[in-house]
N, C-alpha and C positions, 0 to 999 in steps of 0.2 A: 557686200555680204548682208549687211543689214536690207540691205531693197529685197535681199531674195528673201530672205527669211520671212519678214513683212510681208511682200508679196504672196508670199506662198498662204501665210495665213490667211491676206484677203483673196485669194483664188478661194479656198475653202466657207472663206463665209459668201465670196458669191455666188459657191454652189448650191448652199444651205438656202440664202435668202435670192434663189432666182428667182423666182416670180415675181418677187417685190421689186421696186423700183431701189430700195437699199440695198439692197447687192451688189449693183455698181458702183454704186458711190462710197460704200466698202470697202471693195476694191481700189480705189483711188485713195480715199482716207488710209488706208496702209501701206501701200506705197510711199503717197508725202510724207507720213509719219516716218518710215524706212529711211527716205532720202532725209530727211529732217535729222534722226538721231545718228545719223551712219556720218554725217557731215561736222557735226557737231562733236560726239564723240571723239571721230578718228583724227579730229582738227587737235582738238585737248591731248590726246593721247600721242598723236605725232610731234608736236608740240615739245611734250614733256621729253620722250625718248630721244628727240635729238640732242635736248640739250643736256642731258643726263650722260651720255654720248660725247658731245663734244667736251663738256667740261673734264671729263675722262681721257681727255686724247685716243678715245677708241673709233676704229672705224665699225659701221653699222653694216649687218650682213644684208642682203636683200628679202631673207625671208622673215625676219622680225619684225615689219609692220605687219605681217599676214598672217605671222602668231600670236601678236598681241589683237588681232583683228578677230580671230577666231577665238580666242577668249572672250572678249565684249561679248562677240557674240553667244556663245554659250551660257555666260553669264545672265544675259537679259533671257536666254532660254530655261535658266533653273531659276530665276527668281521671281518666272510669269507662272510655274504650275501654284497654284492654291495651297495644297494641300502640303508644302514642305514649311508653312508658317509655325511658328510656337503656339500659336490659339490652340492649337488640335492635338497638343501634348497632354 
């Protein structure tokens, strides 16, 4: 989830900066970033939930790694706009 979302951003900055040689390389610097935080994140966060889980004696359904996945994700989506900071209150 993280690679699309990344991705998707650097498709957009390779549309903006085609002509330039950083466009591409845009595109890749967002993606590795994507695979970077998606792995790292979802490692800590899988991590946690099983053993939160297991200490529980609960069994874990299959769509809550992809709830909690989909929040990071959102998360990192409302805390990259600017304009939701306290400076601008």
């Amino acid at each position: 989830m993280f690679m699309v979302m990344y991705g998707l951003a650097g498709c957009w900055a390779y549309i903006v900066f085609f002509k330039s040689k950083l466009g591409l390389v845009l595109l890749f610097a967002f993606i590795g970033i994507g695979l970077a935080a998606g792995a790292a994140s979802g490692a800590i966060v899988g991590v946690l939930l099983s053993s939160i889980y297991n200490a529980g004696y609960f069994a874990m359904a299959t769509w809550l790694p992809l709830a909690w996945a989909l929040i990071q994700v959102l998360i990192v989506i409302i805390s990259s706009d600017v304009d939701l900071s306290l400076n601008n209150l």
